[in-house]
N, C-alpha and C positions, 0 to 999 in steps of 0.2 A: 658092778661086776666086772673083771677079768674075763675075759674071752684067748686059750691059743689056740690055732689052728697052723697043722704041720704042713708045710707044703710038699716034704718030700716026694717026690713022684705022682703029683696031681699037675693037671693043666690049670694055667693062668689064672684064666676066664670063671671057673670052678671054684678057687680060693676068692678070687676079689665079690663074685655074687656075693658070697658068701657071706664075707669081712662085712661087704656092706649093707647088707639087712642086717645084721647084729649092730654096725653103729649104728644105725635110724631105730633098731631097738625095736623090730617089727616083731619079734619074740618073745615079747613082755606082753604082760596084759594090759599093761597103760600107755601102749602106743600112740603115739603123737603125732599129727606130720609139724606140727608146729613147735617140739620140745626138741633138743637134746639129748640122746637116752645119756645116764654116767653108767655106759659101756665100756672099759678099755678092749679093742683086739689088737692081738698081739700073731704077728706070722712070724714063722719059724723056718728055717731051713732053706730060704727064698734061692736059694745058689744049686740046690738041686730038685725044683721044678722038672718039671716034663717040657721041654720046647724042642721040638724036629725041627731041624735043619733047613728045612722048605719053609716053615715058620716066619725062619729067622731072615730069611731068604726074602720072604713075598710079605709080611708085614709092616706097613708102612706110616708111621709117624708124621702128621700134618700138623703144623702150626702157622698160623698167621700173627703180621706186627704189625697188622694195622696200614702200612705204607705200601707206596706203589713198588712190585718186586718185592715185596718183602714174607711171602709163601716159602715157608722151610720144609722139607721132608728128610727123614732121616727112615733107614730100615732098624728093624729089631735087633737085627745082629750089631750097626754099631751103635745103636742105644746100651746095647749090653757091655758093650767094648769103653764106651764112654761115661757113662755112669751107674752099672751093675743090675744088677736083676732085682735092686731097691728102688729104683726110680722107675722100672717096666711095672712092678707090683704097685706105688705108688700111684702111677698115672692110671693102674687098671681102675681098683678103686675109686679114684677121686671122679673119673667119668661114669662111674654108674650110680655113685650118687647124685640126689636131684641137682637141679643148677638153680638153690635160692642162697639167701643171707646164712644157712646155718652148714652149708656145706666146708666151708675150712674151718668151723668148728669142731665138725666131727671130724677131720681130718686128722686132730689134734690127739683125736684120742686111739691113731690107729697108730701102732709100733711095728717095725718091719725089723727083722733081726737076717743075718744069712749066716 
């Protein structure tokens, strides 16, 4: 099944729940934690989201590389600056799904449009 969901004028956090219970397919009656659902969702309009200013301000992007000194943070705002409100959509998702083997699978099947 097709899944779209508009983002226009919806917070973040609101659409990515969303996106991802529909990919793990918790909406079916043959839910799995151990399947695949063949889900596609697809988001829409991702460039005019709801994000305030204090948001974009006080949100803050951690990543580790594993080495000594190697702790990156970035804010919202230049994540948006740096690679668009598809990779802030992207990263929401991808962290609320679980963290096993079939998570960049379903990944596969989320389409992000702006």
């Amino acid at each position: 099944m097709k899944y779209t969901i508009d983002a226009n004028g919806k917070k973040i956090g609101r659409i990515a729940s969303a996106a991802s219970a529909l990919l793990m397919g918790k909406n079916t009656a043959t839910f799995a934690k151990n399947t695949v659902a063949d889900a596609k969702v697809e988001i829409i309009n991702v460039d005019r989201a709801e994000v305030t200013a204090k948001k974009k301000a006080s949100d803050v992007y951690v990543t580790y590389t594993g080495h000594r000194g190697g702790l990156n943070s970035e804010t919202l705002a230049h994540l948006i600056g740096r690679s668009g409100m598809k990779e802030v959509f992207r990263r929401a998702v991808y962290r609320m799904l679980p963290p096993n083997k079939l998570r960049d699978l379903r990944m596969k099947n989320l389409i992000i449009k702006e």
